[in-house]
Backbone as a ProteinNet text record, in pm:
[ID]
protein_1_A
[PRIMARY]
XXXXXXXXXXXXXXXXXXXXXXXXXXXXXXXXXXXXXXXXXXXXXXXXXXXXXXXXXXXXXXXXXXXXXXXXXXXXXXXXXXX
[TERTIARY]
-1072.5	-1062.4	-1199.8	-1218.8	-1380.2	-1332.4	-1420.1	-1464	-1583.4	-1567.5	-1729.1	-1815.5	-1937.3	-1999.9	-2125	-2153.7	-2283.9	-2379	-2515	-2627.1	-2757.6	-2853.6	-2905.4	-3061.4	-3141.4	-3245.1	-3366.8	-3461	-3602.1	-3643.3	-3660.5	-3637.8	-3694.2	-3811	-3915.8	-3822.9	-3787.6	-3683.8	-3551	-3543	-3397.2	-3445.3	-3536.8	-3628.6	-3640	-3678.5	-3719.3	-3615.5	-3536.2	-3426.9	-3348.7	-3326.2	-3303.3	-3366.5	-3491.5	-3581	-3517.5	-3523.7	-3499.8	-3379	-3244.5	-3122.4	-3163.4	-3174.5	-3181.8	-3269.2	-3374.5	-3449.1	-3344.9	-3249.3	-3155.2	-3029.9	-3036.1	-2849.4	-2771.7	-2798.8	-2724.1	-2737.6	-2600.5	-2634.5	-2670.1	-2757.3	-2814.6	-2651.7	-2532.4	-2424.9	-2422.1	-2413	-2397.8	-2493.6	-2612.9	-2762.3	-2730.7	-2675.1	-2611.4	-2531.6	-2420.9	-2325.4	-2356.4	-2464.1	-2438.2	-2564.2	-2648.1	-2744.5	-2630.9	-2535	-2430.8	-2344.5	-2309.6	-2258.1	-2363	-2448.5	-2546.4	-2574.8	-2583.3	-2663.9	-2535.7	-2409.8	-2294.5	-2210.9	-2274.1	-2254.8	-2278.6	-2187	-2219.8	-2285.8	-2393.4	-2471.2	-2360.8	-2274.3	-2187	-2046.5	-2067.9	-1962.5	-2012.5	-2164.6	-2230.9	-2213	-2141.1	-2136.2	-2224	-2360.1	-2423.5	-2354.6	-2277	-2250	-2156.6	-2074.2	-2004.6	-2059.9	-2196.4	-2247.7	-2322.1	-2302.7	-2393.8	-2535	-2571.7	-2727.5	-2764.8	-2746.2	-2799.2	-2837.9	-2721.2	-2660.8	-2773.5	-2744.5	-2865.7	-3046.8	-3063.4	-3200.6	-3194.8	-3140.9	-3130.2	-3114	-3066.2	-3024.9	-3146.1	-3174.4	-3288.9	-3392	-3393.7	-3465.4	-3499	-3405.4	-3378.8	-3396.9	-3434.4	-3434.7	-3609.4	-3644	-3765.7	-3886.9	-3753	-3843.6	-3810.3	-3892.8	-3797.3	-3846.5	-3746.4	-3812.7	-3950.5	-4015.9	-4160.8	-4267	-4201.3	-4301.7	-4247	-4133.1	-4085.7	-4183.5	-4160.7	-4207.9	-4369.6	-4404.6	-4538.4	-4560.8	-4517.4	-4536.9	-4500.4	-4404.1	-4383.2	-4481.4	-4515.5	-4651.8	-4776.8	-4809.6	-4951.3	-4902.7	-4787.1	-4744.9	-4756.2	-4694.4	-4722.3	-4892.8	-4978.9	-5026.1	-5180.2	-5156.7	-5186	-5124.1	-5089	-4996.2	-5095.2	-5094.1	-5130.2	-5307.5	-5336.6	-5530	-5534.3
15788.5	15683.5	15661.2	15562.2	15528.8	15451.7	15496.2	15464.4	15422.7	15328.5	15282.9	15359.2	15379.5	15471.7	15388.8	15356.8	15308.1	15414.6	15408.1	15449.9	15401.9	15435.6	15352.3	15435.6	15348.4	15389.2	15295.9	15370.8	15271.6	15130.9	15039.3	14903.1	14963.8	14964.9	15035.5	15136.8	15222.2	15310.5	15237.9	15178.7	15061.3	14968.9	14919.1	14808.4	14861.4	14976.4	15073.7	15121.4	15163.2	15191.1	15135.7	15042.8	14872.9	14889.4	14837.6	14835.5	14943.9	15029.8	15177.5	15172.9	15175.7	15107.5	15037.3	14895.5	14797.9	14796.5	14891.5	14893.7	14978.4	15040.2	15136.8	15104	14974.5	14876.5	14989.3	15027.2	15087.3	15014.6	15082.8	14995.4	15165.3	15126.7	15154.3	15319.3	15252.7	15302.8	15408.3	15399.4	15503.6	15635.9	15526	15667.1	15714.6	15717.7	15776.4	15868.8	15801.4	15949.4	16062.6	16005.3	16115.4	16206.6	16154	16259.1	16332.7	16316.4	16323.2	16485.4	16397.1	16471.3	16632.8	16592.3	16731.2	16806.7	16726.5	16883.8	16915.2	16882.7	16966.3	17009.5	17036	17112	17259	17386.8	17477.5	17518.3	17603.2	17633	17676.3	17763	17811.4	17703	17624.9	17475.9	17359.7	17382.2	17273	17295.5	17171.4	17154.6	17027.6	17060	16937.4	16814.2	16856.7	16790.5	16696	16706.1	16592.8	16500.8	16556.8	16433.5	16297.9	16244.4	16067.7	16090.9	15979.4	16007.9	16003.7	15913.9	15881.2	16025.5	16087.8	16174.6	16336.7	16374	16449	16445.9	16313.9	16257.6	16373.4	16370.4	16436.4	16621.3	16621.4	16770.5	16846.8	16961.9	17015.5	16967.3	16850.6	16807.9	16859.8	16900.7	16978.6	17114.6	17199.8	17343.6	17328.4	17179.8	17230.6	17210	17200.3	17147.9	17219.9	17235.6	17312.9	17252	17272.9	17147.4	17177.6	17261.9	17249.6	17158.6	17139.3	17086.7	16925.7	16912.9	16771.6	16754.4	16863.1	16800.3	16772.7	16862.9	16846.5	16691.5	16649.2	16511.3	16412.8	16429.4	16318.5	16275.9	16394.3	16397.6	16349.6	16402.2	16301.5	16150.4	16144	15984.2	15926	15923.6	15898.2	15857.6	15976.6	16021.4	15897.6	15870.2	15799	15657.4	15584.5	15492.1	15439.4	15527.5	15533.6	15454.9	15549.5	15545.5	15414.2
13240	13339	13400	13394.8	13457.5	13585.4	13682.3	13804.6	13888.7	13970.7	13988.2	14098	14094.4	14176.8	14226.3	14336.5	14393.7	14440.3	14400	14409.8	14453.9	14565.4	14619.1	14530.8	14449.8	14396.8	14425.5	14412.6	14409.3	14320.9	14343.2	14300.1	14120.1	14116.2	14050.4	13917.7	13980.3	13924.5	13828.3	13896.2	13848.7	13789.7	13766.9	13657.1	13526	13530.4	13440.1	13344	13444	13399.1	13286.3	13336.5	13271.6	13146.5	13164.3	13071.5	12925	12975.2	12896.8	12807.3	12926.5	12862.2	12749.3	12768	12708.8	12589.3	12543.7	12428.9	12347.7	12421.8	12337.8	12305.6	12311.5	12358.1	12439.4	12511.3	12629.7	12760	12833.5	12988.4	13067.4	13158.4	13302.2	13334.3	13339.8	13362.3	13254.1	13127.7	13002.4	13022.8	13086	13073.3	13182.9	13317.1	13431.8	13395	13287.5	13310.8	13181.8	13112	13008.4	13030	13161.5	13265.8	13306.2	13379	13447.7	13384.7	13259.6	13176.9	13113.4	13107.3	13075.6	13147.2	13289	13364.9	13445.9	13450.6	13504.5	13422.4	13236.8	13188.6	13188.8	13145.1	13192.8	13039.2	13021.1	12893	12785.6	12822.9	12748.5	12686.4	12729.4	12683.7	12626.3	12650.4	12551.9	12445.7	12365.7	12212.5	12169.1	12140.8	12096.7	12028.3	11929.1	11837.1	11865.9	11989.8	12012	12118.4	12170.9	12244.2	12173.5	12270.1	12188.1	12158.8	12129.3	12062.8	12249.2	12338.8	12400.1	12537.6	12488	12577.5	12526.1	12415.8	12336.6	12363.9	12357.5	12421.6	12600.2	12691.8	12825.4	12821.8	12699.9	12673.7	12700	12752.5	12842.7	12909.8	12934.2	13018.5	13117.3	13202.2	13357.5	13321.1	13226.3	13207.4	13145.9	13182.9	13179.5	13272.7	13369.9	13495.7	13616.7	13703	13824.4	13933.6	14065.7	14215.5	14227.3	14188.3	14267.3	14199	14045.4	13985.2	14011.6	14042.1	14097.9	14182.8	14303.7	14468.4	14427.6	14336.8	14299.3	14270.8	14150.3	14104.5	14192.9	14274	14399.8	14497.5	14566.3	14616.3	14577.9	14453.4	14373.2	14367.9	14300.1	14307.5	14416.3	14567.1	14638.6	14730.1	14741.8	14743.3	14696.3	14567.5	14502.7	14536.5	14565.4	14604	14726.8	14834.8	14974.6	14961.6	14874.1	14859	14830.8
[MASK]
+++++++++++++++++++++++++++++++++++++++++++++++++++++++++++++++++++++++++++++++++++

């Protein structure tokens, strides 16, 4: 059963987004939940093989990143922005 979910993102972010989708005939919504779908997977229940292509593409992404190196890159981005 699908349900609708509002999300308030950076204009910038959501262009892109778009963009991204759309070189992949996907919508904006698909690449949401199958982020969605991966990282509130638990390691031990991931079965690659029945995820989508689109969904596979996200698969460790987040195990290769951790908040500091986020807060890190937010900051320079910003940071940069300002100057």
């Amino acid at each position: 059963m699908s349900k609708k979910l509002t999300l308030r993102l950076d204009e910038d972010v959501i262009e892109r987004a778009k963009e991204y989708a759309s070189e992949r005939n996907t919508s904006v919504s698909r690449l949401v939940e199958a982020y969605f779908a991966v990282v509130t997977e638990k390691d031990g229940d991931r079965e690659r093989a029945s995820f989508s292509n689109t969904t596979r593409q996200f698969i460790g992404v987040l195990e290769e990143t951790n908040e500091g190196d986020y807060k890190q890159h937010l900051e320079e981005k910003y940071m940069e922005e300002s100057t």
